[in-house]
C-alpha positions as CSV (number, residue, x, y, z in Angstrom):
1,X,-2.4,116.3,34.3
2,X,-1.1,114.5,37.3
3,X,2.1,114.1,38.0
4,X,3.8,111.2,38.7
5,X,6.2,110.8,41.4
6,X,9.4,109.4,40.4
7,X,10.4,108.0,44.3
8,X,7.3,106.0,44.1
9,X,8.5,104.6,40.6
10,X,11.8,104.0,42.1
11,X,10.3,102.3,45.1
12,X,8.8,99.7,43.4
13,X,11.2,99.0,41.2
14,X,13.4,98.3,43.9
15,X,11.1,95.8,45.7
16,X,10.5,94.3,42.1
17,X,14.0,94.0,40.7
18,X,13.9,91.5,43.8
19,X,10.6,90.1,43.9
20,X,11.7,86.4,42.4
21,X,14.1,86.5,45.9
22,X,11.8,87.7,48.3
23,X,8.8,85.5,46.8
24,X,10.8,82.6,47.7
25,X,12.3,83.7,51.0
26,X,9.0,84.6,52.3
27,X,7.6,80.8,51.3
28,X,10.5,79.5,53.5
29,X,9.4,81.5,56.0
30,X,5.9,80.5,56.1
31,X,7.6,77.2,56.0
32,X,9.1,77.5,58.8
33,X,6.4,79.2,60.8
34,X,3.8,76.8,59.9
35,X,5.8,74.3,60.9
36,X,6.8,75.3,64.5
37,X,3.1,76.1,65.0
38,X,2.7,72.8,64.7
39,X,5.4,71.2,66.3
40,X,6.2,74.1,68.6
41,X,9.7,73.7,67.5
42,X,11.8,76.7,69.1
43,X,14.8,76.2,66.3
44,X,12.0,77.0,63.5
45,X,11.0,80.0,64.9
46,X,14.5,81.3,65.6
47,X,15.2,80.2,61.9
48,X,11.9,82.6,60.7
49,X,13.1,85.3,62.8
50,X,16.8,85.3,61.5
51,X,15.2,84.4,57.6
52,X,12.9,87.4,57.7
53,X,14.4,90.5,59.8
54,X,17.8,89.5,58.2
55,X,17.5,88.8,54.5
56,X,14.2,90.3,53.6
57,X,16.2,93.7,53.8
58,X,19.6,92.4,52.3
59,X,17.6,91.1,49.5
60,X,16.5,94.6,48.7
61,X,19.8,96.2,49.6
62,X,21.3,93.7,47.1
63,X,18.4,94.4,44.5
64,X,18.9,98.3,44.4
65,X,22.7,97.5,43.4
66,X,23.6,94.8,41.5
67,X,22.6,96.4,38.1
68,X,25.2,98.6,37.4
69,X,23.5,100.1,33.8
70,X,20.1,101.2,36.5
71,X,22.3,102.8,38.6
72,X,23.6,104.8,36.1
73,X,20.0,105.0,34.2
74,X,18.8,106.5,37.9
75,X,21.7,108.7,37.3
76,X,20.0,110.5,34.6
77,X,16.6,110.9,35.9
78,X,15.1,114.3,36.9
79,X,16.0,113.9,40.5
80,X,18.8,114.1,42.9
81,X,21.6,112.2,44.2
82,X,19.7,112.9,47.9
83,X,16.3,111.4,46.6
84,X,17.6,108.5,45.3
85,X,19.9,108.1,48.5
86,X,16.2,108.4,50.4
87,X,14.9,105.8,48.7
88,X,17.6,103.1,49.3
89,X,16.7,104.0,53.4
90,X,12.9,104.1,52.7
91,X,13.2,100.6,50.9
92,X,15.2,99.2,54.0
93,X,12.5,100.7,56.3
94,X,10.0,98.7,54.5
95,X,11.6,96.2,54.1
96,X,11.7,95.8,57.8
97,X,7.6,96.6,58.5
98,X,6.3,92.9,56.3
99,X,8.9,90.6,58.2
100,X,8.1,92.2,61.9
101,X,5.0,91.7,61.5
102,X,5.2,88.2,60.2
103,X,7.5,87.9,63.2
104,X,4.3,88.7,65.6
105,X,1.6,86.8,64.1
106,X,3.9,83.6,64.1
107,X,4.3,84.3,68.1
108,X,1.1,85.1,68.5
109,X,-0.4,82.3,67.0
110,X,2.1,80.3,69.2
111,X,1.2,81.5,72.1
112,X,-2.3,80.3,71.4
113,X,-1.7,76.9,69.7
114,X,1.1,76.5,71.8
115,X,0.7,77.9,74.6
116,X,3.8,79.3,75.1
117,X,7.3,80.4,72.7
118,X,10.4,79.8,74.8
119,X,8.5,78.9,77.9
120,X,6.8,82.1,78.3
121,X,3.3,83.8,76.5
122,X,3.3,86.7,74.0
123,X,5.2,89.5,75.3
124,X,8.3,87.5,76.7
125,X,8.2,85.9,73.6
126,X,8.7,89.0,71.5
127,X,11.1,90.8,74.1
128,X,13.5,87.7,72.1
129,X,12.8,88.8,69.1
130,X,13.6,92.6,69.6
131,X,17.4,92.1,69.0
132,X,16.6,90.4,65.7
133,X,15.0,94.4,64.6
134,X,18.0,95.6,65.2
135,X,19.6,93.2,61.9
136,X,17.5,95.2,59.0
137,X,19.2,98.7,60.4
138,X,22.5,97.2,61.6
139,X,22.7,95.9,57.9
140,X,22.0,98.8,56.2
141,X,24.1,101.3,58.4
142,X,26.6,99.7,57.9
143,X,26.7,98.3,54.5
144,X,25.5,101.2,53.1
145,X,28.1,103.8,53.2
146,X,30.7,101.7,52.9
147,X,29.6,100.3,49.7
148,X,29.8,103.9,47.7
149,X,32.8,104.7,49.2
150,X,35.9,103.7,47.1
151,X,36.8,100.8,49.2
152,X,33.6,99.3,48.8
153,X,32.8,100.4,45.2
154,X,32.5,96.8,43.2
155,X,32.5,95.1,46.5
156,X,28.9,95.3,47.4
157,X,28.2,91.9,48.0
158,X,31.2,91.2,50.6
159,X,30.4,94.7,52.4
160,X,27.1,92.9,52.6
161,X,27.7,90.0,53.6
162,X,30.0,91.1,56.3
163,X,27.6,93.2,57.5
164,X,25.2,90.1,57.4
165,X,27.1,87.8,59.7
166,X,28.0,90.3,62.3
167,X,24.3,91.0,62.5
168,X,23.6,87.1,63.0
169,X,26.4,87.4,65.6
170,X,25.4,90.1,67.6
171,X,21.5,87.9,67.4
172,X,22.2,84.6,68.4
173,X,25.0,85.9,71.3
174,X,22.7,88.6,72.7
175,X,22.0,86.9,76.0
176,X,25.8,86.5,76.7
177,X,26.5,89.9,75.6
178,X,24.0,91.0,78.1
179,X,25.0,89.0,81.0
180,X,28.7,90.9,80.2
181,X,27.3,93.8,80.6
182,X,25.4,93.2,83.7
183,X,21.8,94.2,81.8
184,X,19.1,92.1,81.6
185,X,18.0,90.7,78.4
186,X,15.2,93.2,77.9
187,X,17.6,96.2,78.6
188,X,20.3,94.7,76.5
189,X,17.3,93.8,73.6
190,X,16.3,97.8,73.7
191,X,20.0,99.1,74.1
192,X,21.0,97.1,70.8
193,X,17.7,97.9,68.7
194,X,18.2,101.4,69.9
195,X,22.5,101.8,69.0
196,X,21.4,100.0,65.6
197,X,18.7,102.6,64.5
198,X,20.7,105.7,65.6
199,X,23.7,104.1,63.4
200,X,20.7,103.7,60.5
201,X,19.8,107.3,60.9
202,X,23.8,108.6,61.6
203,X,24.7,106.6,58.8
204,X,22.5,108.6,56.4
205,X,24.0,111.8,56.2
206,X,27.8,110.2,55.8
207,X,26.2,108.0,52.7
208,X,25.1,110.6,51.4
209,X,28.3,113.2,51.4
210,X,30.1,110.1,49.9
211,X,27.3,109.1,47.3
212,X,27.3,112.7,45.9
213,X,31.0,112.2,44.9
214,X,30.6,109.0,43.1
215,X,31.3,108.4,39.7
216,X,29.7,105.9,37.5
């Protein structure tokens, strides 16, 4: 008899226990794309990328902890503290993969209908959209470990949401940030997406020391 794997259990759970949020942010998004295909408004598709690279991983992020009785309930399972850890970064990776590449058919498709997205064709266009990957990773590294530390036990949501904003911040003043430190907006788009996933990846390790020591 086969098996089954628990981390693909927990996996979808995760992306079900926030399914009705997603379901709805992703029609807002198609919203919004649809819309500046057809009007070739730039606000509309700065709004899709902030929508999607943003929330569709806080939505998930927010889904894997508001039920306190689950979390305990994963507790028991026949599986680590580490494995579930792994599946709280897996989810975020995820996550991340749906909206990106809702991200590029939107600017693709507006390139073509359009003819251009911020004055410029396809890949200019998605060079300003590279700081917006860095949001999911910025998010998660770090919201996560402060959220099972002590300080951020039972304030998941604010740790969240702080870590939202600055995100958003660090998106919409990327080209002044740049110009500060004399890069161009391409070298500042990779330097930002790169700090964010290296924070992601450093953040992992420090969660999970911390997570291991958690009571519930």
């Amino acid at each position: 008899m086969k098996q089954k794997n628990p981390m693909k259990g927990l996996l979808i759970f995760s992306f079900y226990a926030a399914s009705g949020n997603v379901a709805l942010l992703f029609l807002i998004c198609l919203i919004f794309g649809g819309v500046f295909l057809v009007t070739g408004w730039v606000f509309l598709y700065n709004m899709l990328v902030i929508y999607s690279l943003a929330l569709f991983p806080m939505l998930v992020i927010m889904s894997m902890g508001q039920n306190d009785k689950w979390e305990r309930f994963q507790l028991t399972m026949p599986i680590g503290r580490g494995t579930l850890l792994q599946m709280q970064y897996i989810s975020v990776i995820l996550a991340t993969i749906v909206p990106t590449l809702l991200v590029t058919a939107v600017t693709g498709l507006g390139v073509l209908l359009q003819g251009a997205v911020f004055g410029a064709g396809f890949g200019a266009a998605m060079i300003h959209t590279v700081p917006a990957l860095a949001m999911p990773f910025f998010i998660a590294g770090t919201s996560l470990p402060i959220a099972v530390s002590k300080i951020g036990r039972g304030r998941e949501g604010l740790v969240l949401n702080v870590s939202f904003f600055a995100a958003i911040g660090i998106m919409m003043f990327a080209p002044q940030m740049a110009g500060r430190f004399n890069l161009s907006f391409e070298m500042f788009a990779v330097w930002i997406v790169g700090i964010s996933i290296a924070l992601f990846i450093v953040s992992y390790p420090i969660t999970r020391v911390m997570y291991t020591k958690v009571d519930f």
